[in-house]
N, CA, C and O atoms as a GROMACS GRO file, in nm:
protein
  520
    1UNK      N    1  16.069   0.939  28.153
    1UNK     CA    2  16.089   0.994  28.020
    1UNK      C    3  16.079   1.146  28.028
    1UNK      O    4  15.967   1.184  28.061
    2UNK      N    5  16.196   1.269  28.001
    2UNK     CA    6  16.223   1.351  27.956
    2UNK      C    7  16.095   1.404  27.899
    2UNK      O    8  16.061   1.311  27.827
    3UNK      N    9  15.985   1.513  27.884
    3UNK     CA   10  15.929   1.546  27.864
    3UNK      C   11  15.965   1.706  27.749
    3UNK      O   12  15.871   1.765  27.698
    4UNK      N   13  16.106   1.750  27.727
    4UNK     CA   14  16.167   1.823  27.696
    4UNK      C   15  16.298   1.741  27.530
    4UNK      O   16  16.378   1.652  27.558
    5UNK      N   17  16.294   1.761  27.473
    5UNK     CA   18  16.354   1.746  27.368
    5UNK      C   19  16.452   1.825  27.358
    5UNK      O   20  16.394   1.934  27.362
    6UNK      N   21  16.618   1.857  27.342
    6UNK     CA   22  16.647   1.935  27.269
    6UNK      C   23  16.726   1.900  27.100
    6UNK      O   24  16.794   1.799  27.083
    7UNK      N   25  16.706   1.990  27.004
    7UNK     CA   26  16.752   1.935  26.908
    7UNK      C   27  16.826   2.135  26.840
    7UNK      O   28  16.764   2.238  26.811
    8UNK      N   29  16.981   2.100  26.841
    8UNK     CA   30  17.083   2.180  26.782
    8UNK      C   31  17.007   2.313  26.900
    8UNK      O   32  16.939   2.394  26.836
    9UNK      N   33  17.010   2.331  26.994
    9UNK     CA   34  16.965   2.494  27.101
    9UNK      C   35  16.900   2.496  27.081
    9UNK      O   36  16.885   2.618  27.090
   10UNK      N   37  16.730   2.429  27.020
   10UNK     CA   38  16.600   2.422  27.026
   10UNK      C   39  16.527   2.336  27.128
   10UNK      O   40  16.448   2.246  27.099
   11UNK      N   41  16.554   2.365  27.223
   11UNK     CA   42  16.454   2.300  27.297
   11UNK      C   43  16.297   2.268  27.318
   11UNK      O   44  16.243   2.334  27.407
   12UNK      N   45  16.219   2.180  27.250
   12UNK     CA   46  16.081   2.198  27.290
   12UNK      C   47  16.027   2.076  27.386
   12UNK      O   48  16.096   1.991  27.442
   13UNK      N   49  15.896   2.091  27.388
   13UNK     CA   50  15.808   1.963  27.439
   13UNK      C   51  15.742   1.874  27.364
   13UNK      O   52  15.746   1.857  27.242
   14UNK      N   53  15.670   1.807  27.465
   14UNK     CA   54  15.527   1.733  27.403
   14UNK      C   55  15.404   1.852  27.406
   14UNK      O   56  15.402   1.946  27.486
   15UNK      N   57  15.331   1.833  27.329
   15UNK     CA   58  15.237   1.934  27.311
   15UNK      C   59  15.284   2.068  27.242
   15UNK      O   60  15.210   2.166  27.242
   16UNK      N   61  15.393   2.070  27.192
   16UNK     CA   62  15.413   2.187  27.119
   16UNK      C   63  15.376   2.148  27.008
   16UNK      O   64  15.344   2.031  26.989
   17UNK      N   65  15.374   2.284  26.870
   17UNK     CA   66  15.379   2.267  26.780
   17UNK      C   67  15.519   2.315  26.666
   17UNK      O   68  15.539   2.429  26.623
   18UNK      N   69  15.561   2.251  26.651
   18UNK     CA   70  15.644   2.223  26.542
   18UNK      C   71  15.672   2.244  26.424
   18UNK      O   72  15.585   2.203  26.347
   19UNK      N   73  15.780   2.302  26.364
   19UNK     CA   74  15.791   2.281  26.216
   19UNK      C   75  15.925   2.210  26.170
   19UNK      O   76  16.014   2.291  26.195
   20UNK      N   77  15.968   2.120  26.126
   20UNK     CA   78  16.038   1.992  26.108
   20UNK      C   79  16.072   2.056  25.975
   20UNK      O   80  15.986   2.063  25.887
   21UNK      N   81  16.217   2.110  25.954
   21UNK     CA   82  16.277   2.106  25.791
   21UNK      C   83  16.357   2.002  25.800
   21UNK      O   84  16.444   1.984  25.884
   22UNK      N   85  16.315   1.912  25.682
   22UNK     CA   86  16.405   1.786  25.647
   22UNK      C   87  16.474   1.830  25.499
   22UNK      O   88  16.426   1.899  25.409
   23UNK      N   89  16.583   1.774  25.510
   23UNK     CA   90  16.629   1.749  25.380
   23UNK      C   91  16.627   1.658  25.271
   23UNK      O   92  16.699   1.557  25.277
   24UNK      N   93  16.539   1.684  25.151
   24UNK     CA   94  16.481   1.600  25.045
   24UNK      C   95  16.603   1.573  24.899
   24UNK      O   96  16.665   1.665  24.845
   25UNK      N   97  16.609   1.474  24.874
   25UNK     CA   98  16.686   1.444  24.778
   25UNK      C   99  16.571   1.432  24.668
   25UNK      O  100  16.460   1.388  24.699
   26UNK      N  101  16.601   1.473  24.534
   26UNK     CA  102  16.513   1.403  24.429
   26UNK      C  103  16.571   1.393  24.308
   26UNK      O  104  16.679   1.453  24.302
   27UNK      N  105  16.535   1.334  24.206
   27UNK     CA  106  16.635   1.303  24.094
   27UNK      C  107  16.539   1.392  23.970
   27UNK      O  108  16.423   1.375  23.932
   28UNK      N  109  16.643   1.491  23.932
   28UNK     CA  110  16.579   1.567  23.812
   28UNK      C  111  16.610   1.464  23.672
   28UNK      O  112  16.682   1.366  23.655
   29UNK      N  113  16.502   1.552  23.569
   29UNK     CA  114  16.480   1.480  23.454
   29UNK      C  115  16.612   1.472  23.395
   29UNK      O  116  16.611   1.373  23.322
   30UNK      N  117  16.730   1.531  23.390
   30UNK     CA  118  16.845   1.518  23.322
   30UNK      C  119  16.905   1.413  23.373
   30UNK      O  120  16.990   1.353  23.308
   31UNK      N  121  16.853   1.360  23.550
   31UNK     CA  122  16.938   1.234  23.580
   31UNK      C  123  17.039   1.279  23.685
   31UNK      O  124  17.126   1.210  23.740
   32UNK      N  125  17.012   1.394  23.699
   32UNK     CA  126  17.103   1.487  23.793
   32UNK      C  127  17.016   1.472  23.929
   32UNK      O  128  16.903   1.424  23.931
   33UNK      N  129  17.086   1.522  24.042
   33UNK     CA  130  16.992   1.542  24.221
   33UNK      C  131  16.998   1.679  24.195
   33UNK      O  132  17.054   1.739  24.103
   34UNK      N  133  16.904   1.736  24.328
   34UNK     CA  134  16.840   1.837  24.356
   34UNK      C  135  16.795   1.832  24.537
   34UNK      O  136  16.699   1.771  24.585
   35UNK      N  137  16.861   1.886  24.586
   35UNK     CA  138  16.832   1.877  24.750
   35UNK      C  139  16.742   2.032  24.798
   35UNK      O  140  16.782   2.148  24.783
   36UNK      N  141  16.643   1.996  24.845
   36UNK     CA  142  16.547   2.095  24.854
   36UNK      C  143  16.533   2.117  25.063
   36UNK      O  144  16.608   2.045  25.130
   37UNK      N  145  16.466   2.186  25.115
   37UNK     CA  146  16.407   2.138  25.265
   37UNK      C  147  16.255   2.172  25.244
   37UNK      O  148  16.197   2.266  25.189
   38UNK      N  149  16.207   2.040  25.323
   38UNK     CA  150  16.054   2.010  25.354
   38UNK      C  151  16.040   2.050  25.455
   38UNK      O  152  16.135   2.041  25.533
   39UNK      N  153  15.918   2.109  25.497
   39UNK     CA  154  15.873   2.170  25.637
   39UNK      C  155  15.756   2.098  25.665
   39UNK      O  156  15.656   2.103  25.595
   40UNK      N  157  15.770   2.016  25.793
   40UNK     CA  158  15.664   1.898  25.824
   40UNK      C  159  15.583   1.961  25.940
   40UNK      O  160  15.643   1.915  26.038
   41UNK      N  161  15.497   2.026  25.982
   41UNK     CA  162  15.439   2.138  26.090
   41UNK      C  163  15.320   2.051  26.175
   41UNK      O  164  15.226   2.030  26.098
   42UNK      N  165  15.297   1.997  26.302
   42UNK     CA  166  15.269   1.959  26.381
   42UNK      C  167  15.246   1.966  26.489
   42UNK      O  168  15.273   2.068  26.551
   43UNK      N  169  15.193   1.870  26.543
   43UNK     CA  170  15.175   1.899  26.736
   43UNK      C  171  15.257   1.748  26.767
   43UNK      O  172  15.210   1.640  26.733
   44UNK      N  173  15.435   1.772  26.863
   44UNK     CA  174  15.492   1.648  26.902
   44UNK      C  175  15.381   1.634  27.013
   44UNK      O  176  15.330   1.719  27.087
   45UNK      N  177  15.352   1.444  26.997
   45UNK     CA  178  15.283   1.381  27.095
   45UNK      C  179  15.401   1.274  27.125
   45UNK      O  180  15.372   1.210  27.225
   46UNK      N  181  15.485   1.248  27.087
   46UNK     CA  182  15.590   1.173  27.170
   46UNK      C  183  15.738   1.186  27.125
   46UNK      O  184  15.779   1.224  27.016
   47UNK      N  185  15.813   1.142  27.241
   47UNK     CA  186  15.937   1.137  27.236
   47UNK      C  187  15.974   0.999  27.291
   47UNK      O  188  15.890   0.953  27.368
   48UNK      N  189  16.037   0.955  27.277
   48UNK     CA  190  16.112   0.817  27.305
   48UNK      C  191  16.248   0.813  27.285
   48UNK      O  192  16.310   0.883  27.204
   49UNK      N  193  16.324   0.676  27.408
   49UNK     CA  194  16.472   0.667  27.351
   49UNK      C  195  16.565   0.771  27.455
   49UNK      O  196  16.509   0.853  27.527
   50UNK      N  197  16.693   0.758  27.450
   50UNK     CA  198  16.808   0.833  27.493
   50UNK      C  199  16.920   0.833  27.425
   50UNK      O  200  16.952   0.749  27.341
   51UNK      N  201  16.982   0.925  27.461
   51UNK     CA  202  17.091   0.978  27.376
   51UNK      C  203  17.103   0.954  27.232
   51UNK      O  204  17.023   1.030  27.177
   52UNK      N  205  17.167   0.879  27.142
   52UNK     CA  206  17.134   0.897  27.008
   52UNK      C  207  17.024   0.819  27.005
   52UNK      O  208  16.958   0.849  26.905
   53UNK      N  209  16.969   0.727  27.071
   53UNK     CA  210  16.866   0.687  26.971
   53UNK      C  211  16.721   0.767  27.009
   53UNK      O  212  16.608   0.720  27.019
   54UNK      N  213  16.756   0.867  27.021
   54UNK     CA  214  16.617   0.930  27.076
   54UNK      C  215  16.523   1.001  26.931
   54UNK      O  216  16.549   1.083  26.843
   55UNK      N  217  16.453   0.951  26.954
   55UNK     CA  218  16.325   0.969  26.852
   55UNK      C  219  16.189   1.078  26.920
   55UNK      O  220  16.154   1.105  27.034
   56UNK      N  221  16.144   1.115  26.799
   56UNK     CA  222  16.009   1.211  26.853
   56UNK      C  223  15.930   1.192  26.734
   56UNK      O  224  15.972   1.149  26.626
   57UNK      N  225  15.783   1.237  26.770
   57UNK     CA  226  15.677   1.213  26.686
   57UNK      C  227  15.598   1.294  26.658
   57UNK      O  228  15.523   1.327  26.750
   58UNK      N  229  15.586   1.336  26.574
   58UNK     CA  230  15.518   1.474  26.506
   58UNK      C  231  15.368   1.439  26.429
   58UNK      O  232  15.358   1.352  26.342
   59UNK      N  233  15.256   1.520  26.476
   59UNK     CA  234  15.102   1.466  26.404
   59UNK      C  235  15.052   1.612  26.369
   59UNK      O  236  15.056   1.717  26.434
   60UNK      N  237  15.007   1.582  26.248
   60UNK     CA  238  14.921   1.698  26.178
   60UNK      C  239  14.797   1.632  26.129
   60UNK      O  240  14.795   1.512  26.155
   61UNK      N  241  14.690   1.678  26.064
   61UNK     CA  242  14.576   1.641  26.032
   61UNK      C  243  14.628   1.722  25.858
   61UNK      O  244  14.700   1.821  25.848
   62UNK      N  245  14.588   1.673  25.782
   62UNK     CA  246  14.630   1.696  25.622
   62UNK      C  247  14.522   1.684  25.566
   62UNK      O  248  14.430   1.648  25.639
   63UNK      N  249  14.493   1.706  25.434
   63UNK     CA  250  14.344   1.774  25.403
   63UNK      C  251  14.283   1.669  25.359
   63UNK      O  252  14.338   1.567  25.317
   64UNK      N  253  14.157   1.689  25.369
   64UNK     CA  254  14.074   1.575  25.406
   64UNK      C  255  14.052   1.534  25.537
   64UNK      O  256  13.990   1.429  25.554
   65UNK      N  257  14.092   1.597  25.631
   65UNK     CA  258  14.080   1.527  25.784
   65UNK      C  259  14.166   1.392  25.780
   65UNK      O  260  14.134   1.290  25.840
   66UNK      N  261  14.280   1.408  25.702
   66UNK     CA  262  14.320   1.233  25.699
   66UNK      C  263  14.433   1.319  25.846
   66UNK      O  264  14.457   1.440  25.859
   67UNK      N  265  14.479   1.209  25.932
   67UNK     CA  266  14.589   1.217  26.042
   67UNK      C  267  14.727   1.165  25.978
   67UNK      O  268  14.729   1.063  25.909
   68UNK      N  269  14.849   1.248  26.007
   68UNK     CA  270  14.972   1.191  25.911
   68UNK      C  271  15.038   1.181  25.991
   68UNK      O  272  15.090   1.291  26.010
   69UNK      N  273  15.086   1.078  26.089
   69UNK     CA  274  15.243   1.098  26.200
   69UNK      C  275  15.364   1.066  26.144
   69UNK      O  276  15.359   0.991  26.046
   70UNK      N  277  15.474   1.104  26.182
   70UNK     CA  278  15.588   1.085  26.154
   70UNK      C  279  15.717   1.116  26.236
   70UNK      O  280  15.755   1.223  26.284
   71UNK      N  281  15.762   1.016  26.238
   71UNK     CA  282  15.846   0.968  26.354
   71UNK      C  283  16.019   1.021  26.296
   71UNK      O  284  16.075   0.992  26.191
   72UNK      N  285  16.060   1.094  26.395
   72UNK     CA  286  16.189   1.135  26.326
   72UNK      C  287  16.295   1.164  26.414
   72UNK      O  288  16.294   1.270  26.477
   73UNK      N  289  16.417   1.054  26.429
   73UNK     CA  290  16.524   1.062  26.445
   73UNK      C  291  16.567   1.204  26.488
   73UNK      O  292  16.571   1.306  26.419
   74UNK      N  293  16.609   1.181  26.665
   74UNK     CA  294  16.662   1.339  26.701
   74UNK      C  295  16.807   1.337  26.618
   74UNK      O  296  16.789   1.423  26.531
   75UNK      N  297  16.916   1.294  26.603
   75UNK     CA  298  17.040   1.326  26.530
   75UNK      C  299  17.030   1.245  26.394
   75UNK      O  300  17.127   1.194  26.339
   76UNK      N  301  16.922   1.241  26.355
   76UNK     CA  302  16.946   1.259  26.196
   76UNK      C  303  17.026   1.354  26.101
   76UNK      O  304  16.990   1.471  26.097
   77UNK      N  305  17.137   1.312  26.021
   77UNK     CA  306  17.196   1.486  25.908
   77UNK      C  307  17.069   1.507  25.828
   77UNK      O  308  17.066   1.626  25.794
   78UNK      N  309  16.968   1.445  25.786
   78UNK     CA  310  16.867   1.499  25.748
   78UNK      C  311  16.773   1.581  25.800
   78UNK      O  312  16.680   1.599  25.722
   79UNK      N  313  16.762   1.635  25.899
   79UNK     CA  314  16.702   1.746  25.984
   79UNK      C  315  16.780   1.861  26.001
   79UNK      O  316  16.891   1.850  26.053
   80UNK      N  317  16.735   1.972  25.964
   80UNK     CA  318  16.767   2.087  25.925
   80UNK      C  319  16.803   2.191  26.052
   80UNK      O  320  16.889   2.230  26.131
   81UNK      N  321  16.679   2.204  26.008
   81UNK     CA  322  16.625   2.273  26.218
   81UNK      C  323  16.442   2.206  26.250
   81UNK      O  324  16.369   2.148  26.170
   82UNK      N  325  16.419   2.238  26.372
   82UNK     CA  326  16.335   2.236  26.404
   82UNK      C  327  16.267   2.408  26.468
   82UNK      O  328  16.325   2.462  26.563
   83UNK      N  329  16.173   2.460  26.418
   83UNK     CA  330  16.175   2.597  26.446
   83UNK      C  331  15.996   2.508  26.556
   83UNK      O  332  15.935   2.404  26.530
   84UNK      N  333  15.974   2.608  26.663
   84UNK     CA  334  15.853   2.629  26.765
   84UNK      C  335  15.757   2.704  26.717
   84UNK      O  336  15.770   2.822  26.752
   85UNK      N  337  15.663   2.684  26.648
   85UNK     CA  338  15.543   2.725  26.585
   85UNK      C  339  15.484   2.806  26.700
   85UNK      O  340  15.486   2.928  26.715
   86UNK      N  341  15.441   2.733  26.762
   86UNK     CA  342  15.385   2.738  26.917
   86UNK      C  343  15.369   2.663  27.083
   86UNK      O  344  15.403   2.545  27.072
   87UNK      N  345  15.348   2.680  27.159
   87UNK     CA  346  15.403   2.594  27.291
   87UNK      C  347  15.240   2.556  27.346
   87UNK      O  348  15.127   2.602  27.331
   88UNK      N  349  15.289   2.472  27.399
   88UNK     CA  350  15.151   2.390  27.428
   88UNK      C  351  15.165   2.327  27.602
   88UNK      O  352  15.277   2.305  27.650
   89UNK      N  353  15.051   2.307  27.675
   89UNK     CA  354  15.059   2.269  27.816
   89UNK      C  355  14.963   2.125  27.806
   89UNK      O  356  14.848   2.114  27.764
   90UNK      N  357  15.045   2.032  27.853
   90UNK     CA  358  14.992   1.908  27.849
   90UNK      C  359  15.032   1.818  27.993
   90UNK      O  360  15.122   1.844  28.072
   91UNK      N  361  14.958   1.730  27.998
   91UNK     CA  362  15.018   1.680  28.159
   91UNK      C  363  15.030   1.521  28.156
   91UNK      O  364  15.006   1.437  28.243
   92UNK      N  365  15.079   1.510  28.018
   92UNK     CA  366  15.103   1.337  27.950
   92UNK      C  367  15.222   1.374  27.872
   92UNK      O  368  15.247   1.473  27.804
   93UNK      N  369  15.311   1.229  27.911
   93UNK     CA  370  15.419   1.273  27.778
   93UNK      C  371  15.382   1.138  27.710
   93UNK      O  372  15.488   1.081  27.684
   94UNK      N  373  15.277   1.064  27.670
   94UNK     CA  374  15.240   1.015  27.541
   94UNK      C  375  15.108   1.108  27.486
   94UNK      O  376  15.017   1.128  27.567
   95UNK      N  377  15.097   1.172  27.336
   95UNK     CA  378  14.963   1.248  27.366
   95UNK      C  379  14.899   1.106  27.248
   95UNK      O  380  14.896   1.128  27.126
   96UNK      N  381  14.866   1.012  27.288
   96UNK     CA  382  14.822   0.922  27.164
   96UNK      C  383  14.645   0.947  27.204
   96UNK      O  384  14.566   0.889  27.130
   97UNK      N  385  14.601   1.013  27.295
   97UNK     CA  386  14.488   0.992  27.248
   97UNK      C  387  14.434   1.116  27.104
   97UNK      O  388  14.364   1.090  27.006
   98UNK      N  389  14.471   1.192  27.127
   98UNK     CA  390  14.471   1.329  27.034
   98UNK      C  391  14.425   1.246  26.910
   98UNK      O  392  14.332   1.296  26.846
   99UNK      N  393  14.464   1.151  26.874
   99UNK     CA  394  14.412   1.053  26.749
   99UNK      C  395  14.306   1.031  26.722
   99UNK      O  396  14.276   1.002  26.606
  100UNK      N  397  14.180   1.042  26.862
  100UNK     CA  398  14.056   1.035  26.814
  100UNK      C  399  13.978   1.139  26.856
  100UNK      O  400  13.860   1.124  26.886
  101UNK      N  401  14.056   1.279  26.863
  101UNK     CA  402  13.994   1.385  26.922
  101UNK      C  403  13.944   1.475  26.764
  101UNK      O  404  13.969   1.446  26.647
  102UNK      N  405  13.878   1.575  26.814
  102UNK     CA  406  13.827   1.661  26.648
  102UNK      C  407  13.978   1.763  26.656
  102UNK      O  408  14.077   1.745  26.726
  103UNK      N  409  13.955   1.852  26.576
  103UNK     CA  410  14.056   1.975  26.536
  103UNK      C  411  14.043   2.016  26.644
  103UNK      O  412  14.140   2.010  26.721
  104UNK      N  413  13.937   2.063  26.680
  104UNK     CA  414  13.907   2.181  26.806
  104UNK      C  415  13.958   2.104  26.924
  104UNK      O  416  14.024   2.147  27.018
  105UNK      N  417  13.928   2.022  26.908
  105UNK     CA  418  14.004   1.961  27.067
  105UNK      C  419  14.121   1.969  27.063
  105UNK      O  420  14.181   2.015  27.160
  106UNK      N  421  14.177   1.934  26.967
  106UNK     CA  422  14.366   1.951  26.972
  106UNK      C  423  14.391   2.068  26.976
  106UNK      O  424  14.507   2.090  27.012
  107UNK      N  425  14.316   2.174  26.951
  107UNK     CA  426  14.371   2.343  26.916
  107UNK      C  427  14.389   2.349  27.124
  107UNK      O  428  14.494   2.373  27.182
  108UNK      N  429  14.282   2.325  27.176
  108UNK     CA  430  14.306   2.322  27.317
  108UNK      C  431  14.411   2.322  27.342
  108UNK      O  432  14.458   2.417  27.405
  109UNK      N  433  14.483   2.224  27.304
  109UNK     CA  434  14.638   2.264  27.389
  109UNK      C  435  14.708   2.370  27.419
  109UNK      O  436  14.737   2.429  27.523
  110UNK      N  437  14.741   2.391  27.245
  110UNK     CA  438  14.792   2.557  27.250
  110UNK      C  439  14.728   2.673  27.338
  110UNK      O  440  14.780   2.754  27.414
  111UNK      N  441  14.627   2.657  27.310
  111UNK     CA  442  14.498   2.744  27.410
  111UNK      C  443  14.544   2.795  27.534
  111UNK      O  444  14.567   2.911  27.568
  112UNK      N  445  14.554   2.659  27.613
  112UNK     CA  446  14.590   2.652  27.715
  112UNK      C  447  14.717   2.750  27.748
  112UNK      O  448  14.710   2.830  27.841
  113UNK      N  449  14.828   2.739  27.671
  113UNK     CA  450  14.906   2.821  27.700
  113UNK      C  451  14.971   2.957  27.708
  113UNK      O  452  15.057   3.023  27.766
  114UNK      N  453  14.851   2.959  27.586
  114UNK     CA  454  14.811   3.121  27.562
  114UNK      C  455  14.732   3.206  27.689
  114UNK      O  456  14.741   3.327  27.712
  115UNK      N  457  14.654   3.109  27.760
  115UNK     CA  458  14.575   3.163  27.849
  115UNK      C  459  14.663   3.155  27.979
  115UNK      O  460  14.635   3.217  28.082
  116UNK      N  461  14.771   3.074  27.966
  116UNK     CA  462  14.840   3.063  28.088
  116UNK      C  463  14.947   3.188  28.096
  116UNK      O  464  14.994   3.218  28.206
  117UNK      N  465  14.986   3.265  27.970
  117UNK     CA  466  15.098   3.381  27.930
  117UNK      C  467  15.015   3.470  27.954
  117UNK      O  468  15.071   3.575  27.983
  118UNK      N  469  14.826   3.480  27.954
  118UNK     CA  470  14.765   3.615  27.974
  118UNK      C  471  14.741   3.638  28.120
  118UNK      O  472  14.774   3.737  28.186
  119UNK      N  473  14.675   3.523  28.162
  119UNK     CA  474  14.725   3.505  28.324
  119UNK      C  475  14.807   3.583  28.389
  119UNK      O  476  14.778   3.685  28.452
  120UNK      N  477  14.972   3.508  28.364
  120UNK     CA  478  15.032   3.567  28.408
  120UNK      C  479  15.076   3.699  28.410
  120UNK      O  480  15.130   3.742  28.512
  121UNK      N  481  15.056   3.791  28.282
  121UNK     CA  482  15.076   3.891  28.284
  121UNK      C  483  14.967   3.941  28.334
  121UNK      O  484  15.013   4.019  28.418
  122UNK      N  485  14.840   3.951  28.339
  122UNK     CA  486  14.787   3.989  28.410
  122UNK      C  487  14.764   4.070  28.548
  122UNK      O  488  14.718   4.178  28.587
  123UNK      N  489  14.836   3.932  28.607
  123UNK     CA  490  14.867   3.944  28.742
  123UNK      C  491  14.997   4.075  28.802
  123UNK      O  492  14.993   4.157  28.894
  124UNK      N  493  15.108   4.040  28.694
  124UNK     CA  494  15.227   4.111  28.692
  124UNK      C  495  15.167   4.233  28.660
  124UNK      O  496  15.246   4.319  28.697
  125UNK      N  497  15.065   4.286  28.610
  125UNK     CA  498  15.047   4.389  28.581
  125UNK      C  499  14.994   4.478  28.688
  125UNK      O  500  15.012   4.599  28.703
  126UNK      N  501  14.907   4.372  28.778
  126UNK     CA  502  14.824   4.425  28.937
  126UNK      C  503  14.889   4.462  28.978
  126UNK      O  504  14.899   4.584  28.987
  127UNK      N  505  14.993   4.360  29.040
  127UNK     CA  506  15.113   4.360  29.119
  127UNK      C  507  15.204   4.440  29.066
  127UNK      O  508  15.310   4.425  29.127
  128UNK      N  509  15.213   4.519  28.981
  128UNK     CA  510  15.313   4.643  28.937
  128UNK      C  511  15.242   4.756  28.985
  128UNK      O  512  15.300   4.829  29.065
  129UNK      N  513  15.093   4.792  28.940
  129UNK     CA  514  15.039   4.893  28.975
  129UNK      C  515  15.038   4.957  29.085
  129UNK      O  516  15.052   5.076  29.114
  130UNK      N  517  15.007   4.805  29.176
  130UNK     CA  518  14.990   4.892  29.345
  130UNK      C  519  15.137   4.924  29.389
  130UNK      O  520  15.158   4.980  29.497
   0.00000   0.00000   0.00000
């Protein structure tokens, strides 16, 4: 399993974080529609499937500490874009345990990759000097 997603030149992963615009239909009081976009913002813990039927899974924690996943069709016309919040380093492409981890443990991920971009520049920076 593909550990890489792409959806319309967005390529992300598992362990990234996400923002999912869907397109919402709703019926105004005159009886008329109204198409709006929802922004669903997350950490993908899975992807599944090939070619069209490929699916991915998006988890946020929503207030109250309640957990909300939602599973969404890579070539859906109801998906807008998918924009990269932030990138994440993980070494599973199911992240289902994250389900019984706290906030702070899931922030780890991202962490990780932040510390892996200071790293490296770091280094690039030694290695320029001398």
């Amino acid at each position: 399993m593909a550990l890489t997603t792409i959806h319309k030149n967005t390529s992300f992963n598992i362990g990234d974080t996400v923002r999912v615009w869907q397109t919402i239909k709703e019926q105004t009081a005159k009886g008329g529609e109204r198409t709006r976009l929802q922004a669903f913002e997350g950490i993908v813990i899975a992807s599944r499937g090939h070619g069209d039927n490929k699916s991915f899974t998006v988890r946020r924690v929503a207030s109250g500490g309640i957990g909300v996943e939602r599973i969404f069709p890579l070539n859906s016309p109801l998906i807008d874009r998918v924009d990269i919040a932030s990138r994440g380093i993980v070494r599973r492409s199911k992240l289902y345990y994250l389900r019984q981890k706290s906030s702070r443990e899931v922030a780890e991920v991202t962490k990780r990759f932040a510390r892996l971009k200071a790293a490296q520049a770091s280094s690039l920076k030694k290695s320029s000097s001398k």
